[in-house]
C-alpha positions as CSV (number, residue, x, y, z in Angstrom):
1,X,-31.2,2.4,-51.2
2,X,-33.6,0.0,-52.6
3,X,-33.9,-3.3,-51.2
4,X,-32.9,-5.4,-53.5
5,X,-29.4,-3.3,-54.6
6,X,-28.4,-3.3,-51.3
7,X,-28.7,-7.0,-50.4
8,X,-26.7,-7.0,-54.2
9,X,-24.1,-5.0,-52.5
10,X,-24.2,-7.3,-49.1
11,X,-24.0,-10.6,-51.3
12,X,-21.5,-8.5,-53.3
13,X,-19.3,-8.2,-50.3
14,X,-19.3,-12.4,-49.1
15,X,-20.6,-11.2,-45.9
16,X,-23.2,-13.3,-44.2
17,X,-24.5,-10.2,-42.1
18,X,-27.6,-8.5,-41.0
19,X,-28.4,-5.5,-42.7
20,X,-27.5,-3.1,-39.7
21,X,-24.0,-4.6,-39.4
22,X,-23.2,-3.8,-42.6
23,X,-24.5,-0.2,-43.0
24,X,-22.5,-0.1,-39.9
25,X,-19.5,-1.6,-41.6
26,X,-19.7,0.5,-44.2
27,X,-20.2,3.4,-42.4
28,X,-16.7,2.4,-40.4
29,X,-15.1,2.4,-43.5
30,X,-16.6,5.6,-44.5
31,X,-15.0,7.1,-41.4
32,X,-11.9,5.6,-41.6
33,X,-11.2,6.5,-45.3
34,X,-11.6,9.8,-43.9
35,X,-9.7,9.4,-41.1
36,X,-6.6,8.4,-44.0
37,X,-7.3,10.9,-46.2
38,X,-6.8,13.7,-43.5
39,X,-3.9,11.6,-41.9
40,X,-2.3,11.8,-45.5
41,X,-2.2,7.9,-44.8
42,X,-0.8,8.2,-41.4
43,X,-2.2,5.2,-39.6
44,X,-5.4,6.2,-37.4
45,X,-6.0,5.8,-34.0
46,X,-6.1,2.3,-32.9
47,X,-8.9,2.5,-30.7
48,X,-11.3,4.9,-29.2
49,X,-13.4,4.9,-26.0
50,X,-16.4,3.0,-25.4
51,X,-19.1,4.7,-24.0
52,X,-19.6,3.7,-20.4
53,X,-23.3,1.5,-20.0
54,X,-24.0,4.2,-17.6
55,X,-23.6,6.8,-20.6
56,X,-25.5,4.6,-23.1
57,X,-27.9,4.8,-20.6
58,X,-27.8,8.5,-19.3
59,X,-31.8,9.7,-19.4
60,X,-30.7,13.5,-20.5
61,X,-29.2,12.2,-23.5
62,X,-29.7,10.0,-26.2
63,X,-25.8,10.5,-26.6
64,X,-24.6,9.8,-23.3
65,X,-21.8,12.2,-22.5
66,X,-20.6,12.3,-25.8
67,X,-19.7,15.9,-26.5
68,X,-19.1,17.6,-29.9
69,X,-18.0,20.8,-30.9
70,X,-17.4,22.9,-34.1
71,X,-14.9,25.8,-34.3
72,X,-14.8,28.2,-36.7
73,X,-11.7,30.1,-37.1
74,X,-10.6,32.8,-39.6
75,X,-7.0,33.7,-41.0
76,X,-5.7,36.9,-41.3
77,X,-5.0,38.1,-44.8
78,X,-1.7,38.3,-45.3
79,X,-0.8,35.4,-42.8
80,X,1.7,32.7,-43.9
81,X,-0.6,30.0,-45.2
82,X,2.6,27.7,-44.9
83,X,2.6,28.8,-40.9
84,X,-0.9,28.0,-40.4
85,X,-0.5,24.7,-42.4
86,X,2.0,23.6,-40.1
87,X,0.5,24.7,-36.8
88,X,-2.8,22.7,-38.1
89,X,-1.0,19.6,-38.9
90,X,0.7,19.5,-35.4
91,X,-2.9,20.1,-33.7
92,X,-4.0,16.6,-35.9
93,X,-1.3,14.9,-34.9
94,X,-1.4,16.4,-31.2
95,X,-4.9,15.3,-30.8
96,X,-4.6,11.7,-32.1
97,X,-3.1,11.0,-29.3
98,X,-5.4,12.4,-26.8
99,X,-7.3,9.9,-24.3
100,X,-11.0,10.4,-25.1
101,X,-10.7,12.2,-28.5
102,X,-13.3,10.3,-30.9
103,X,-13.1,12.5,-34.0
104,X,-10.7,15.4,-34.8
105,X,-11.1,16.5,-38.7
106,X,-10.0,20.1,-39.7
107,X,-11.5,21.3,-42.8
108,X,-10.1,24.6,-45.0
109,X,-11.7,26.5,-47.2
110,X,-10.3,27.4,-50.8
111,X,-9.0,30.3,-50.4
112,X,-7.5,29.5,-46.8
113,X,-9.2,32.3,-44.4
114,X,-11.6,30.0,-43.2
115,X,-10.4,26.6,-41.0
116,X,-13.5,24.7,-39.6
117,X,-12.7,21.9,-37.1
118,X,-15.4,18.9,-36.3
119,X,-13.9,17.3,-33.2
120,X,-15.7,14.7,-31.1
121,X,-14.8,13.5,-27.4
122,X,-16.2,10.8,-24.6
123,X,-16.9,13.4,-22.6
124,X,-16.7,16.4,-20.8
125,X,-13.3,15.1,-19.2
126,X,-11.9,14.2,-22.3
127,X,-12.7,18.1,-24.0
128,X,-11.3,19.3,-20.4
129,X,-7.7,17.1,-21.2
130,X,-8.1,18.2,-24.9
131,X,-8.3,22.1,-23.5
132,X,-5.5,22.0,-21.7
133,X,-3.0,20.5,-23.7
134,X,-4.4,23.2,-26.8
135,X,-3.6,25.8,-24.4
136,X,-0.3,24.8,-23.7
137,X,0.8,23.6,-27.0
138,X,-1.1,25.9,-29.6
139,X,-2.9,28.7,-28.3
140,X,0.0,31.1,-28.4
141,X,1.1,29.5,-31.6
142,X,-2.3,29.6,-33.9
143,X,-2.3,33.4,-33.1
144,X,0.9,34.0,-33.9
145,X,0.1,32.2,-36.8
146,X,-3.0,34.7,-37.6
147,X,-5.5,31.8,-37.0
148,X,-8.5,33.3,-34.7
149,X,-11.3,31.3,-33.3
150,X,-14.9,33.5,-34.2
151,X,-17.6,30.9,-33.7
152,X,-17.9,27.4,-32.2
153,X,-21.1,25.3,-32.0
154,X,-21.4,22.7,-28.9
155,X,-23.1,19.7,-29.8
156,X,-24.1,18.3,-25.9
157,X,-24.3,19.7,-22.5
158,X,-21.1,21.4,-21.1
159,X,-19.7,22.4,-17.6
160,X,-19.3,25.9,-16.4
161,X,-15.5,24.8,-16.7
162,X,-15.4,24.1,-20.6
163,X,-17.7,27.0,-21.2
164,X,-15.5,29.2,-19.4
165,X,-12.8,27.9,-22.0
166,X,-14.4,29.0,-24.9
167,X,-16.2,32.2,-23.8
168,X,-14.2,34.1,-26.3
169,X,-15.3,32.3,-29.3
170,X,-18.9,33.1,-29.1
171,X,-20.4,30.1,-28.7
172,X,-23.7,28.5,-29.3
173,X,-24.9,25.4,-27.1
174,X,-27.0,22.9,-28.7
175,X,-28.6,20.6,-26.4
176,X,-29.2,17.2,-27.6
177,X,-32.9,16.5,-29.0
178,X,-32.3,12.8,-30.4
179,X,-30.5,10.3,-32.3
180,X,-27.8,8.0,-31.9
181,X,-24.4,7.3,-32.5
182,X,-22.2,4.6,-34.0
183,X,-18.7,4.0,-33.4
């Protein structure tokens, strides 16, 4: 954006900020406009996690331990799109509440076989928790449901432990490069 637009848009705003604060504020409520449209309103999480200083200053990764992850999963034709609406609105609500869970966004194609999940998470303990409480709660369910998990891309470094989780997705591990994140 040119220079003098966006200090137009800054000045437009009554905010006496720097220039980063407000991409980052605008890039908050980018998120959180998100957040609300997926939510269908619902109020989104009050808080997440900071990253530790020891994270923000981890030397493998420009990300800390910040770990992110994105599923692919197919419907069966013929499957109640009804059934797999409801099982996928339980899993957003489910993870909301989940200690460590940064983003969890669950995106359908338009014809409904194809559900792709971006989910974000502190770290590896958090994905671990996050694990867990899916197997217990919605494994069973999303494949009763005809919902089947056929790829997932790891965005960080994982454990033998989470990888072990997701073996049967056939996963590809990305291993951070660079960047930076903003909460």
């Amino acid at each position: 954006m040119e220079s003098e637009r966006f200090d137009g848009l800054v000045r437009s705003f009554g905010q006496s900020r720097s220039r980063r604060q407000t991409v980052r504020g605008l890039a908050g409520v980018a998120a959180g406009a998100s957040a609300l449209a997926l939510s269908g309103g619902a109020r989104a999480q009050d808080a997440s996690p900071a990253a530790s200083p020891e994270a923000a200053a981890s030397p493998v990764s420009p990300l800390g331990t910040e770990i992110a992850w994105v599923p692919v999963w197919t419907v069966t034709p013929g499957a109640s799109l009804e059934g797999v609406r409801a099982v996928l609105e339980e899993m957003v609500t489910s993870a909301r509440s989940e200690a460590g869970t940064l983003s969890y966004a669950v995106y359908v194609s338009e014809d409904g076989q194809t559900i792709i999940f971006y989910e974000r998470y502190a770290d590896e303990a958090a994905v671990l928790a996050h694990q867990a409480h899916f197997g217990e709660r919605f494994a069973e369910r999303a494949q009763e449901a005809g919902m089947t998990c056929t790829r997932i891309t790891v965005l960080g470094s994982l454990g033998e432990e989470v990888r072990n989780t997701i073996s049967g997705c056939h996963p590809i591990y990305l291993q951070p490069f660079g960047g930076f994140s903003v909460r």
